[in-house]
C-alpha positions as CSV (number, residue, x, y, z in Angstrom):
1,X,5.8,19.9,7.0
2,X,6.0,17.4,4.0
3,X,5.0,13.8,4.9
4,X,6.6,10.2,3.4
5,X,4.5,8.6,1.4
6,X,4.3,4.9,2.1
7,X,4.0,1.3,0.5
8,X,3.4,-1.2,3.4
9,X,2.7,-5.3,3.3
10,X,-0.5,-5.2,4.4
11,X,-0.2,-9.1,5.2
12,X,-2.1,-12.3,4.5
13,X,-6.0,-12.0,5.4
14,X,-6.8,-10.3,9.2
15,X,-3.2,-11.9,10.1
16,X,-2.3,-9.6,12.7
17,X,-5.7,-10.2,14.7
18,X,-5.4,-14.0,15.2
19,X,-3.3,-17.2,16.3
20,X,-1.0,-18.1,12.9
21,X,-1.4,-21.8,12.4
22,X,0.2,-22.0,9.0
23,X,4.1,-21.4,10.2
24,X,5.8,-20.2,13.6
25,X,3.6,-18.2,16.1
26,X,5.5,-15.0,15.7
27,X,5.2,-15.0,11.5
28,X,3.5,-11.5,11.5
29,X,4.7,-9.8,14.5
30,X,7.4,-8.0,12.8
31,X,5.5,-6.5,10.3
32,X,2.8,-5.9,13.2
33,X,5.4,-3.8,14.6
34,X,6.9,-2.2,11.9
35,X,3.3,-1.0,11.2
36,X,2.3,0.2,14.9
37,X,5.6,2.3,14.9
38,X,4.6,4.1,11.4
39,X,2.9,7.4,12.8
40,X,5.2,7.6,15.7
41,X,8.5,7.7,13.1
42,X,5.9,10.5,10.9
43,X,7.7,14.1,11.1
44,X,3.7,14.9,12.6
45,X,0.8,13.0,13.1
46,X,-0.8,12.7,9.1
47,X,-4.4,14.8,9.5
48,X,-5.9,12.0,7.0
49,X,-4.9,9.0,5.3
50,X,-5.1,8.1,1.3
51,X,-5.0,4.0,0.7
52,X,-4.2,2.7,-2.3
53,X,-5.0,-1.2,-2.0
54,X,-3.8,-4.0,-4.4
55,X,-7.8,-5.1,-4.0
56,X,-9.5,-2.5,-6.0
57,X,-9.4,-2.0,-9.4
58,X,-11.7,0.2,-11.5
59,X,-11.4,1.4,-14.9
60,X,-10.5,4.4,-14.3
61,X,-9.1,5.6,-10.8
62,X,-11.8,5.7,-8.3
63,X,-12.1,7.4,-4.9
64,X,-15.0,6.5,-2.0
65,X,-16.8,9.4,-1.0
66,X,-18.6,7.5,1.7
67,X,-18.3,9.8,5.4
68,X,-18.5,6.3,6.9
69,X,-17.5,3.1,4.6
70,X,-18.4,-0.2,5.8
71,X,-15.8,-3.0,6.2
72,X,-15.6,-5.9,3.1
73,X,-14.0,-8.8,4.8
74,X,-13.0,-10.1,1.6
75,X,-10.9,-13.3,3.4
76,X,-11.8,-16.8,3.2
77,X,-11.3,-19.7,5.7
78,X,-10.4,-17.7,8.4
79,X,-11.9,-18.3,12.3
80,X,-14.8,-16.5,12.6
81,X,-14.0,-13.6,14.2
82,X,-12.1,-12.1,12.0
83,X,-15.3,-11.1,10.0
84,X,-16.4,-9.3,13.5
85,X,-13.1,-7.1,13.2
86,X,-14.1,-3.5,13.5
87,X,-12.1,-0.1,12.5
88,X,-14.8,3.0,13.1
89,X,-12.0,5.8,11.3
90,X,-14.6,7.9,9.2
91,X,-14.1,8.8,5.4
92,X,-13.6,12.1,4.2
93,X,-15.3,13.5,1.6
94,X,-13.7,16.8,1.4
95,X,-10.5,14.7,0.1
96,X,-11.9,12.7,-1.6
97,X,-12.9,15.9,-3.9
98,X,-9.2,16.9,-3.3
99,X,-8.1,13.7,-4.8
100,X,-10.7,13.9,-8.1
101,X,-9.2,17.8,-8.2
102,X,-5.3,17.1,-8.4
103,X,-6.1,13.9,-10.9
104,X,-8.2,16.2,-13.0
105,X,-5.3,19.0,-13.2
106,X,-3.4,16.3,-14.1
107,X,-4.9,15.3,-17.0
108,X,-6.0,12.0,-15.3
109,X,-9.9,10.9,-16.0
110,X,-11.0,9.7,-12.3
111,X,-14.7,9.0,-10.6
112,X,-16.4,8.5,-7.6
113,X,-18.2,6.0,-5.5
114,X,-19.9,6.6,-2.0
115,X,-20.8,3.1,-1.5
116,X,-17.5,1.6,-1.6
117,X,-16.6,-0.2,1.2
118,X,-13.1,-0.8,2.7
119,X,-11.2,-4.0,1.8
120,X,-8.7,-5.8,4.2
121,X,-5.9,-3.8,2.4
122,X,-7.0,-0.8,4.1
123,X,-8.6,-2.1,7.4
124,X,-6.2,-4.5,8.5
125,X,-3.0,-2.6,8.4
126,X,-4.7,0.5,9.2
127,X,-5.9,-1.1,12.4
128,X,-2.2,-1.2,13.6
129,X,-1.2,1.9,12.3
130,X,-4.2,4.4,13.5
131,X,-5.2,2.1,16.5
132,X,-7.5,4.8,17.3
133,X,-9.0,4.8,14.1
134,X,-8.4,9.2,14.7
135,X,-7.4,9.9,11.4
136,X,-10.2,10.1,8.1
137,X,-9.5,8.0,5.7
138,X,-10.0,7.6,1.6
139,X,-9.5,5.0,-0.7
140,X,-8.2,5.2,-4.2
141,X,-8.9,2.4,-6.5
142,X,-6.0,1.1,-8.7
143,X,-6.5,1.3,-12.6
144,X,-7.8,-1.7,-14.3
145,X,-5.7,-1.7,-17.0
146,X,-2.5,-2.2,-14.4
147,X,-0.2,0.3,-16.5
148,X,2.7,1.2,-14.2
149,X,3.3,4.6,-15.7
150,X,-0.5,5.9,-15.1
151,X,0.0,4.3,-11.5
152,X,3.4,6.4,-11.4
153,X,1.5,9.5,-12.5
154,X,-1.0,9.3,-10.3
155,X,1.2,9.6,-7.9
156,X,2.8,13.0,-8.8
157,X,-0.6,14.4,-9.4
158,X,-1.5,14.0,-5.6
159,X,1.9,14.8,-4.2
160,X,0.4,18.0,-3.1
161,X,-1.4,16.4,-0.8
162,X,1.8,15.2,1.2
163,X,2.2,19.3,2.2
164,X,-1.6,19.4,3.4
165,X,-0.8,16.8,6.1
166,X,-2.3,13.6,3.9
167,X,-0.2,10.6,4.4
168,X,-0.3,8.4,1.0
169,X,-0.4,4.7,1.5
170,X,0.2,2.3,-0.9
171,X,-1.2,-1.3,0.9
172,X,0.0,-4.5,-1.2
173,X,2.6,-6.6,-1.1
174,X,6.1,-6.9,-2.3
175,X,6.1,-10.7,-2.8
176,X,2.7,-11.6,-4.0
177,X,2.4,-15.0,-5.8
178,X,-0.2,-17.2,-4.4
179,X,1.8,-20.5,-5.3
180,X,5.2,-19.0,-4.3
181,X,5.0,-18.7,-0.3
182,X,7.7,-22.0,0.4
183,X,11.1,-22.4,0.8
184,X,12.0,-22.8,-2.7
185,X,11.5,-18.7,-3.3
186,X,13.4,-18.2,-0.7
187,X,15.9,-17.0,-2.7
188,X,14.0,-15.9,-5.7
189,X,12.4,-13.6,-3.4
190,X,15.4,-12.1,-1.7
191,X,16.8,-11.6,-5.8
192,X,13.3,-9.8,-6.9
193,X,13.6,-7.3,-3.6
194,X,17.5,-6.3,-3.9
195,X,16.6,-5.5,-7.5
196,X,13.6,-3.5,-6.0
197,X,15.6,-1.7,-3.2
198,X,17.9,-0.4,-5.7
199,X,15.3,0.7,-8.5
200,X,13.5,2.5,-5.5
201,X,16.3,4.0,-3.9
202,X,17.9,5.6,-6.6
203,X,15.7,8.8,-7.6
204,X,17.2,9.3,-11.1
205,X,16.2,5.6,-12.0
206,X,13.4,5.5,-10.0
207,X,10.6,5.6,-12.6
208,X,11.8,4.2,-15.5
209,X,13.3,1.2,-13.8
210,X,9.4,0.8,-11.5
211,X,7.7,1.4,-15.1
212,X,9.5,-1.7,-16.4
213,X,9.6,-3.7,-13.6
214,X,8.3,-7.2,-14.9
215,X,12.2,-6.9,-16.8
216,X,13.7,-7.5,-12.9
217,X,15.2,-11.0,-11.9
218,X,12.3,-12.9,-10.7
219,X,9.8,-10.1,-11.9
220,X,6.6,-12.6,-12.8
221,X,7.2,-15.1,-10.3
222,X,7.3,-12.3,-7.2
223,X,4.3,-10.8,-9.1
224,X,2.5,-12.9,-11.7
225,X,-0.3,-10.3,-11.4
226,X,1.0,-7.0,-10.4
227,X,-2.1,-5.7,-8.5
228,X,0.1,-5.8,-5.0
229,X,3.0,-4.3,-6.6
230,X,1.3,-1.0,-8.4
231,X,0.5,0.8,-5.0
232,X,4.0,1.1,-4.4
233,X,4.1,3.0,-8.0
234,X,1.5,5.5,-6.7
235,X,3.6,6.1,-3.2
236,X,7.1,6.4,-5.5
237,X,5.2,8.5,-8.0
238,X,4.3,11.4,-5.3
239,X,8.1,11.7,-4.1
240,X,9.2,12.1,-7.6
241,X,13.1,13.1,-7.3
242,X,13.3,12.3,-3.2
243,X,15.2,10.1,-1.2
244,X,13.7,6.4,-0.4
245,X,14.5,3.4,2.2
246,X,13.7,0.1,3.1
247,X,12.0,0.6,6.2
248,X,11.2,-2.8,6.9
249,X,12.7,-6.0,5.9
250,X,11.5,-9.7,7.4
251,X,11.3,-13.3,5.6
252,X,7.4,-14.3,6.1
253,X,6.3,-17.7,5.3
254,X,9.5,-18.5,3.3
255,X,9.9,-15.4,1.3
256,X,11.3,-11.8,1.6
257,X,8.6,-9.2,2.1
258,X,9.5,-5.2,2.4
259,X,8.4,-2.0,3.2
260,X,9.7,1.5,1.5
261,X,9.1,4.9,2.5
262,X,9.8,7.7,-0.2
263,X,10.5,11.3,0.8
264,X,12.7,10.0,4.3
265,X,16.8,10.5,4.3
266,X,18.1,7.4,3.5
């Protein structure tokens, strides 16, 4: 069975795991949802998970190796215990080797680190999806130098693992300007993600449009650093050819945030 790969909103800080005072009550519990009901909608459970985050870069694509990575709460100004959050899913190792194997084949220089610890781009959304924290999970740093074609074929390098029952996670965001969470992107926002939803749902396209993405309507104002946005190049880039959809689609704090999932009927 061949699993979806994935690029999720992975939310603002531990969002999920506290009262939102900074705009309605209910501002994440769509996206809580949408993440709790990932693995259930999954053809079969994934065996292990691969995270990409928008909060690691290295210069040259990275994978922990630690059997059990600690947490980084990197978050500020948040109640207190939200840095007491826990998520006890172990590493793997064994992928982790897989992952420096593929890139290799590929061509693609890689390393490894066994004290990296995970961020809240991996624990926070990952607590909602594997509740149970069952499943091992690896993390794959993003390239420093933030070139959306060595994100894209990164991504075909580990498809192969989508066949070995590895679910590939790209965690970031699809809105993800700091100064731009009000009512006046509103509609910026809603512009920048109808441009994305047809670049990633049209397979012919897919790449070259994703490759050139700062060219879309509202490209550096959804994205004026595209650390957020270059996880989702790493989940298109392993379902080269397939079907995508928006899976998920909700307005949070003033703008449009969305999920895709490559590799599902449309």
């Amino acid at each position: 069975m061949t699993l979806p790969t994935v690029f999720l909103p992975h939310g603002a800080g531990p969002c999920f795991f506290m009262e939102w005072g900074r705009g309605p009550a209910d501002t994440w519990d769509r996206t809580a949802a949408y993440l709790q009901g990932l693995v259930p909608s999954l053809p079969e459970r994934p065996k292990a998970i691969l995270v990409v985050s928008g909060h690691w870069e290295a210069e040259v694509f990275t994978v922990g190796t630690a059997e059990r990575p600690a947490l980084d709460y990197d978050y500020y100004g948040f109640p207190p215990h939200t840095y007491a959050l826990t998520f006890d899913a172990p590493g793997s190792p064994a992928l982790a080797h897989r992952v420096r194997r593929l890139l290799g084949e590929a061509g693609i220089a890689s390393a490894e680190d066994a004290g990296h610890g995970w961020d809240h781009g991996v624990f926070v959304p990952l607590k909602l999806v594997t509740p149970d924290a069952d499943a091992p999970v690896v993390q794959l740093s993003l390239k420093a130098d933030l070139d959306p074609a060595a994100h894209l074929a990164a991504g075909r390098a580990l498809a192969p693992l989508r066949d070995e029952g590895v679910l590939i996670v790209g965690s970031g965001m699809s809105w993800h300007n700091m100064r731009g969470f009000s009512p006046a992107f509103t509609e910026r926002s809603a512009t920048f993600d109808r441009w994305l939803e047809a670049a990633v749902t049209d397979p012919a396209r897919r790449e070259a449009a994703l490759a050139h993405w700062d060219s879309a309507p509202y490209g550096r104002e959804a994205h004026p650093r595209e650390e957020h946005l270059l996880p989702l190049m790493v989940a298109a880039g392993a379902a080269p050819g397939e079907p995508a959809v928006v899976a998920f689609r909700d307005t949070v704090m003033d703008v449009v945030v969305s999920a895709v999932e490559f590799g599902r009927p449309a």
